[in-house]
C-alpha positions, -999 to 999 in steps of 0.1 A, spaced: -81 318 364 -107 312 339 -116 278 356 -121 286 387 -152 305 397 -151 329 427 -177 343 449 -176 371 474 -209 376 499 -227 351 470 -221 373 440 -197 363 414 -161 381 413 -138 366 387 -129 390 361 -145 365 325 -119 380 304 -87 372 320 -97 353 350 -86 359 383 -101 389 405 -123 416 397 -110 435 430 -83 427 457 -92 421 494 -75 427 527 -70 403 550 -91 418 577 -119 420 556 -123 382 552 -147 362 576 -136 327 561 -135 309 528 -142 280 518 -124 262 485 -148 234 467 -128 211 446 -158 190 428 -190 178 441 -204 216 443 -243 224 438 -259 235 411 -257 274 423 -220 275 422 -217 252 389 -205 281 364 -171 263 361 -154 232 352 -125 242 375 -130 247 417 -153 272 441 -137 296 461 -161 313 485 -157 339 506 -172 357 536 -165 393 545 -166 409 581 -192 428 588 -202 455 617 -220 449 650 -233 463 679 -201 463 697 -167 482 687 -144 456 672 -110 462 657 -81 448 645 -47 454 636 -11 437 624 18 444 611 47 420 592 81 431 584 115 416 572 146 430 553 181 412 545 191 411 578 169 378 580 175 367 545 207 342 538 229 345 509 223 319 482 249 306 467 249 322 433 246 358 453 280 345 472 312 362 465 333 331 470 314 318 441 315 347 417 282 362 431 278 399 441 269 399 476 234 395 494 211 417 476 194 442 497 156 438 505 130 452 529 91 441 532 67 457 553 28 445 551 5 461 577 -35 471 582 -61 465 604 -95 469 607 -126 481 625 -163 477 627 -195 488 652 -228 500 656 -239 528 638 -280 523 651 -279 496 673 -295 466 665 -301 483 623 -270 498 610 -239 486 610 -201 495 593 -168 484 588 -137 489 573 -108 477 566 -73 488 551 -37 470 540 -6 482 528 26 468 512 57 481 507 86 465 491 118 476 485 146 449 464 173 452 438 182 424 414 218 427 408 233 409 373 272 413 366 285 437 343 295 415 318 257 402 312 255 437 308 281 441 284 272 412 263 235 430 260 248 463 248 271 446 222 238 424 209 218 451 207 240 470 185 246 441 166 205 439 158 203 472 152 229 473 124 209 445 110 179 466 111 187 484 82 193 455 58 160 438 72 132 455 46 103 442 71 120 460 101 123 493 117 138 509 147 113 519 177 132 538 207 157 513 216 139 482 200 142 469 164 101 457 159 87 443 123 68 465 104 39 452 76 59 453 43 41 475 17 31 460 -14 
């Protein structure tokens, strides 16, 4: 993230702590983009990585709008072969995605002022099933650490966590 610099409408967006984003963007809201690998001009030369670039929609002087929606849930999902009961799995895990938005855009003052908008949603719902006996195994090793916690003099207990502690001198 820190090697790549991005640019929204010409203005720099890449968050210079952590790289990546300083906001997220919808689908609809994206005119085009454009990804410069090397070779890039001096105005887009704040990194040693790539360019992305990117466009938004704007309004116009006629009513525009768009709209979509995606959607999938186990039904179209295949068990793997560790999820497989014949091979000691647990069954197909359930799962259900649904990503939809649009957007819309038009004249406020024809031929001056202009708006648009544009909205996305995502909602996912999944499980990650482990068998009991990972489970097991985890209780009886955490109670193992914690009994160690109290002959470890540079440890303490937090909640359900055994962290180290600075030892005083």
């Amino acid at each position: 993230g820190r090697n790549v610099e991005l640019e929204v409408d010409g203005v720099a967006a890449k968050d210079n702590v952590v790289g990546g984003t300083l906001f997220n963007m919808t689908i609809e809201g994206i005119q085009e983009f454009k990804v410069i690998s090397h070779d890039y001009e001096a105005q887009n030369g704040r990194t040693n990585g790539g360019v992305v670039l990117v466009a938004t929609k704007s309004g116009g002087n006629q009513l525009h709008g768009t709209g979509f929606a995606y959607g999938r849930d186990d039904a179209m999902t295949a068990t793997d072969y560790f999820s497989d009961p014949a091979h000691g799995g647990l069954g197909k895990p359930p799962y259900s995605r649904e990503q939809f938005g649009g957007s819309v855009g038009g004249p406020i003052i024809k031929d001056k002022l202009f708006y648009f908008g544009a909205i996305e949603r995502s909602q996912q719902d999944d499980l990650f099933p482990y068998p009991a006996n990972a489970f097991n195994q985890s209780v009886i090793l955490k109670n193992a650490l914690t009994a160690l916690a109290s002959s470890c003099p540079t440890c303490a207990p937090v909640g359900n966590a055994i962290v180290p502690v600075q030892a005083s001198t």
